[in-house]
C-alpha positions in Angstrom: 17.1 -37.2 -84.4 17.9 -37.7 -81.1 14.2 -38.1 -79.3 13.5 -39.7 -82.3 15.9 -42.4 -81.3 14.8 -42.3 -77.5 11.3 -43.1 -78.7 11.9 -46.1 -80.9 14.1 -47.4 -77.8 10.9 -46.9 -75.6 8.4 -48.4 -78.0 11.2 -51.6 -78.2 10.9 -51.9 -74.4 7.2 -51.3 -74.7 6.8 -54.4 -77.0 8.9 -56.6 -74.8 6.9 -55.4 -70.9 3.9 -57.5 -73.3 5.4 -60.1 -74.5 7.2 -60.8 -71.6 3.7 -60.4 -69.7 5.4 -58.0 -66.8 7.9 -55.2 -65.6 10.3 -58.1 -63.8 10.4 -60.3 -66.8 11.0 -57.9 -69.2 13.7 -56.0 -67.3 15.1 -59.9 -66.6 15.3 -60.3 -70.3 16.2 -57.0 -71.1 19.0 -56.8 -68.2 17.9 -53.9 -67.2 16.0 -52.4 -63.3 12.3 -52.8 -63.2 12.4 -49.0 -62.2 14.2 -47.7 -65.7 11.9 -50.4 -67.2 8.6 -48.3 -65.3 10.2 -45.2 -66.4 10.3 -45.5 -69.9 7.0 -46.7 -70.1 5.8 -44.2 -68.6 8.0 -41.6 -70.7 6.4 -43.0 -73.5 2.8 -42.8 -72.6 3.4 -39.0 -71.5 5.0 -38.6 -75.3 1.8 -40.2 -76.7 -0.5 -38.8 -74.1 -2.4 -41.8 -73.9 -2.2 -44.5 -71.3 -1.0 -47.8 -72.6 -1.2 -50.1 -69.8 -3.4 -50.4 -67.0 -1.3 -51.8 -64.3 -2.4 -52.9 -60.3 -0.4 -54.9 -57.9 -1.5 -58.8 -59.4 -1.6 -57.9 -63.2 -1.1 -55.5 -66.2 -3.4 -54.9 -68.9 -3.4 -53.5 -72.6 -5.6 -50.5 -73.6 -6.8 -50.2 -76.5 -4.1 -47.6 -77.7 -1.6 -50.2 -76.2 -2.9 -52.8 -78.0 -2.8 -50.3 -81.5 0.6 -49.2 -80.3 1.9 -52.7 -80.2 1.3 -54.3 -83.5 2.9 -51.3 -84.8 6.2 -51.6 -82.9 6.7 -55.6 -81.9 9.0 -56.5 -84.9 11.4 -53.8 -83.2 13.7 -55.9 -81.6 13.3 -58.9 -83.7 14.3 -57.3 -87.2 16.9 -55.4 -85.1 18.3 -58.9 -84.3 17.8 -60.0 -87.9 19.8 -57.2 -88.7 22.6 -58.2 -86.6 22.5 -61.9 -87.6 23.1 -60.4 -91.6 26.5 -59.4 -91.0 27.4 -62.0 -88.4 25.1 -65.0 -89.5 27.7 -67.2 -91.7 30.9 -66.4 -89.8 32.0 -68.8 -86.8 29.4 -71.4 -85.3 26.3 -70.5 -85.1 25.0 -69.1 -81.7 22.1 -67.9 -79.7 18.5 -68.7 -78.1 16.3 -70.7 -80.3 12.4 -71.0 -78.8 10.9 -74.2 -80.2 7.1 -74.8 -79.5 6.2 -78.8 -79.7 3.1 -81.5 -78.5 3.6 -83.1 -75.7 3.6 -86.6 -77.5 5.1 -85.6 -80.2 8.1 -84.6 -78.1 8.2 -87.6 -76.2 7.9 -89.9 -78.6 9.7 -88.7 -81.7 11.9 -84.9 -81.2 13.7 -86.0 -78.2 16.6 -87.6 -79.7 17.0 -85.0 -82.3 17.0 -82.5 -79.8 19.9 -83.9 -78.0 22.2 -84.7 -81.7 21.2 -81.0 -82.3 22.8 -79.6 -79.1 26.0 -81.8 -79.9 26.3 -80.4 -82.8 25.8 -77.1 -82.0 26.5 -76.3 -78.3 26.2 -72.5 -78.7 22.7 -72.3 -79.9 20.4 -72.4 -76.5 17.1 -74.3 -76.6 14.0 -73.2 -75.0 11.7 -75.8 -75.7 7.9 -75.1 -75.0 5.7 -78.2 -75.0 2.0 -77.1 -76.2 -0.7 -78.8 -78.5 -2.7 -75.9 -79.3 -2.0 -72.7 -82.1 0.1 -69.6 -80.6 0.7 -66.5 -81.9 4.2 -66.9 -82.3 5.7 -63.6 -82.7 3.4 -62.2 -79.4 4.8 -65.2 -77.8 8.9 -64.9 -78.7 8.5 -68.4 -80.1 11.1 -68.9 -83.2 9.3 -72.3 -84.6 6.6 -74.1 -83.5 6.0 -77.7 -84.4 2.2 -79.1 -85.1 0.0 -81.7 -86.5 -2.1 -80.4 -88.9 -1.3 -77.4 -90.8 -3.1 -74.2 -89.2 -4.1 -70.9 -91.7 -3.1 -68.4 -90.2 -1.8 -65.3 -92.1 0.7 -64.1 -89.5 2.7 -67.9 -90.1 4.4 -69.6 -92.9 4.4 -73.3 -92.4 6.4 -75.9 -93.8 4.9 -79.8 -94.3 7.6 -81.8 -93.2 6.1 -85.6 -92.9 2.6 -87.4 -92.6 1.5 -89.3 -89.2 0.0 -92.1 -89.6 -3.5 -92.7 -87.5 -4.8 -96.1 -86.0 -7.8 -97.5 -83.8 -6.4 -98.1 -80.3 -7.5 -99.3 -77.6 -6.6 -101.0 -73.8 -6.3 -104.1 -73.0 -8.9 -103.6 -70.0 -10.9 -101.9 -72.6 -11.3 -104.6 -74.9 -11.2 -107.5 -71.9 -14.6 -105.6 -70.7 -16.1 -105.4 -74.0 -14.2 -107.5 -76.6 -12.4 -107.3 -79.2 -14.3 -105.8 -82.8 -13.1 -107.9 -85.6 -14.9 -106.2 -88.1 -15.6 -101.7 -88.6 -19.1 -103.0 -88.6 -18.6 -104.0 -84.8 -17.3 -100.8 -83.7 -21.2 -99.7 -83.5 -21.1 -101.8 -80.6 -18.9 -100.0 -78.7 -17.8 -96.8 -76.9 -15.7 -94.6 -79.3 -13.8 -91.1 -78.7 -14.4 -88.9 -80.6 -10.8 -86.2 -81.5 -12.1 -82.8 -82.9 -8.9 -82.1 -85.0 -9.1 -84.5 -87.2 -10.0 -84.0 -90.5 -12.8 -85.8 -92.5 -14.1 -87.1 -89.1 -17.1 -84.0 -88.7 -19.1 -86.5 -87.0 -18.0 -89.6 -88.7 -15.2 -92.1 -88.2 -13.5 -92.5 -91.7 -11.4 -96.0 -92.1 -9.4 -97.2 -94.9 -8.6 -100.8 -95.8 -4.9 -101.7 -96.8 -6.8 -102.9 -100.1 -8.5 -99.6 -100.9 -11.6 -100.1 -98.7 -13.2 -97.4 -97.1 -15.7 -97.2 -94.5 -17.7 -94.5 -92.4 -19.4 -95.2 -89.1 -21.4 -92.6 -88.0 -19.9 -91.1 -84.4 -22.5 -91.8 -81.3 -22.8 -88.9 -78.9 -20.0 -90.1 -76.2 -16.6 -89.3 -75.1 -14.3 -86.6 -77.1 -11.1 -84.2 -76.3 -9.9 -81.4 -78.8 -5.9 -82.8 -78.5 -4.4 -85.8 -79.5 -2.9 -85.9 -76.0 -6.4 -86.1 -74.6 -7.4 -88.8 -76.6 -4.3 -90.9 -75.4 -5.4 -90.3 -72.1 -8.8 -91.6 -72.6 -7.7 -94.9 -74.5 -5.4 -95.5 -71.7 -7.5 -95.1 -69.3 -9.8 -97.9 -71.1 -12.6 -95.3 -72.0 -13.2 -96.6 -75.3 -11.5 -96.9 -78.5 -10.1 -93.8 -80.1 -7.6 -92.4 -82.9 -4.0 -92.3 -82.2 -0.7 -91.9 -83.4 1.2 -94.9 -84.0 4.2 -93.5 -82.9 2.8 -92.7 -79.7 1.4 -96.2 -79.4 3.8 -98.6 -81.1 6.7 -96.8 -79.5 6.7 -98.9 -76.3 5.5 -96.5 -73.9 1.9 -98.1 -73.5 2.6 -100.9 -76.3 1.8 -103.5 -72.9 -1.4 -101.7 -72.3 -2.4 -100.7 -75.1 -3.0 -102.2 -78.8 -4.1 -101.3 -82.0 -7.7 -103.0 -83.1 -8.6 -103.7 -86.3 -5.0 -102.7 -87.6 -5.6 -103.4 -91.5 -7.6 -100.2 -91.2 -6.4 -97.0 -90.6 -7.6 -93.7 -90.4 -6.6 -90.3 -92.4 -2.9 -89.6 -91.9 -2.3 -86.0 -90.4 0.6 -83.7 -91.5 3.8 -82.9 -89.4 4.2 -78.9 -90.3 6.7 -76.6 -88.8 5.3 -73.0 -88.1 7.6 -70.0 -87.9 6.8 -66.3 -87.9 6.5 -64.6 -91.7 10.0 -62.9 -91.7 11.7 -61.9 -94.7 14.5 -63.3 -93.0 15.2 -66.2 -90.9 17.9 -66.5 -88.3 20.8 -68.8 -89.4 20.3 -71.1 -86.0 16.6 -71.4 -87.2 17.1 -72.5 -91.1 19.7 -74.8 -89.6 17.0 -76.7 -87.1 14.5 -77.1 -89.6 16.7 -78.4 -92.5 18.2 -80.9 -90.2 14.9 -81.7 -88.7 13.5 -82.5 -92.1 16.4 -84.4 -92.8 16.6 -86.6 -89.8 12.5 -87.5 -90.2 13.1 -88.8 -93.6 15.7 -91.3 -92.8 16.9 -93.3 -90.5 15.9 -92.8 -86.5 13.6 -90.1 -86.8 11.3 -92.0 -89.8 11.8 -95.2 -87.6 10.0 -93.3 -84.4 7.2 -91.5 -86.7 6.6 -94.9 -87.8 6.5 -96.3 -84.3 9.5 -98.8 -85.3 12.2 -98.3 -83.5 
């Protein structure tokens, strides 16, 4: 049983050398010497007589086998913390790191408040907050929720739809004082538009809706276009043409003196807010607990104000 045990232990500091991305930061996070850290690794590869990284002085690489080896033993430590969060999880407050992955915008212009209330609330739980627009793999990256707009498939996540964002035309004040003001979808031929590759229904087209039911589609001109929504605020801003944004990004006073919404009676599809967490059979208490007051705080009061750029 015994090398048994030794091996498993090896394979657990195998899975975290990757996901921390070196020896240093895994024996940092494992509180352990780089050099035990080296030597288990390399225990481990003479037990499997195979090489599993390829290591130089700047970087370290999986092999193959590594890369085999590791999708079979990553959940080590995880479910071993899982298992330890069964017995202690509803006794005393509840403690520990929680890794949040959020957008940029979003987490200026909405989370932050929440985030503070949270750590009131409960000061033992640590945040590690990870600002990023794009899709992770969350369990490669030790990230416990991540926060998106839209609503990624991906088999290795269970999402959760926790509000719609409401879209609007934007554009700057420069913008509009070089090129005027479109009072009609019809006019928006005339002028420079951005595309956001995102969004749904767009595919080439710019998709409106009237407060009265309307709808209208203006095909997309070849032009200016970002794949984030962070990208397209930076292009509006800088008065490159007239784009899709959030309203809480816009109407939140940030850029509210630079920046307005044209033609507001039409807006474009909402997105979905969607939290993102690893598919565990199990979630840790701290984690449930962020979520279910996260949802709670979006549907009323401060958080619904800031998605709807109100407050």
């Amino acid at each position: 049983m015994k090398p048994v045990l030794q091996q498993i232990r090896r394979l657990a500091i195998f899975a975290c050398v990757v996901e921390q991305g070196s020896f240093t930061a895994a024996a940092r996070t494992l509180q352990m010497g780089r050099g035990r850290i080296s030597e288990q690794i390399a225990e481990l590869e003479r037990a499997l007589s195979v090489r599993l990284l390829q290591r130089s002085t700047r970087q370290m690489q999986l092999t193959p086998e590594g890369q085999a080896v590791y999708q079979h033993c990553r959940q080590l430590l995880p479910d071993a913390q899982l298992a330890m969060e069964a017995v202690e999880g509803s006794d005393g407050d509840p403690a520990g790191r929680l890794r949040i992955s959020a957008p940029v915008e979003f987490c200026q212009a909405v989370l932050g408040p929440f985030l503070g209330a949270f750590h009131l609330r409960y000061p033992q739980i640590d945040l590690r907050l990870d600002l990023a627009d794009q899709t992770q793999d969350l369990l490669q990256s030790g990230i416990d929720l991540a926060l998106r707009i839209g609503l990624p498939k991906d088999s290795a996540m269970i999402g959760r739809v926790l509000s719609p964002i409401p879209l609007g035309l934007f554009a700057s004040q420069d913008y509009l004082a070089r090129h005027g003001v479109p009072e009609t979808p019809q006019a928006l031929a005339q002028h420079r538009l951005i595309g956001m590759d995102p969004l749904p229904q767009q595919q080439g087209h710019l998709v409106l809706h009237h407060v009265d039911g309307r709808e209208y589609q203006l095909a997309l001109p070849p032009g200016h276009s970002t794949d984030t929504p962070l990208g397209s605020s930076v292009l509006i801003e800088q008065g490159v043409g007239i784009g899709v944004g959030s309203v809480f990004k816009f109407h939140s006073g940030q850029l509210s003196e630079r920046v307005v919404p044209v033609l507001p009676d039409w807006q474009h599809h909402s997105l979905q807010l969607s939290v993102l967490f690893p598919s565990r059979a199990q979630l840790p208490r701290r984690t449930r607990l962020f979520i279910d007051e996260l949802v709670d705080w979006l549907q009323r009061g401060e958080g619904a104000a800031r998605l709807s750029g109100q407050h």
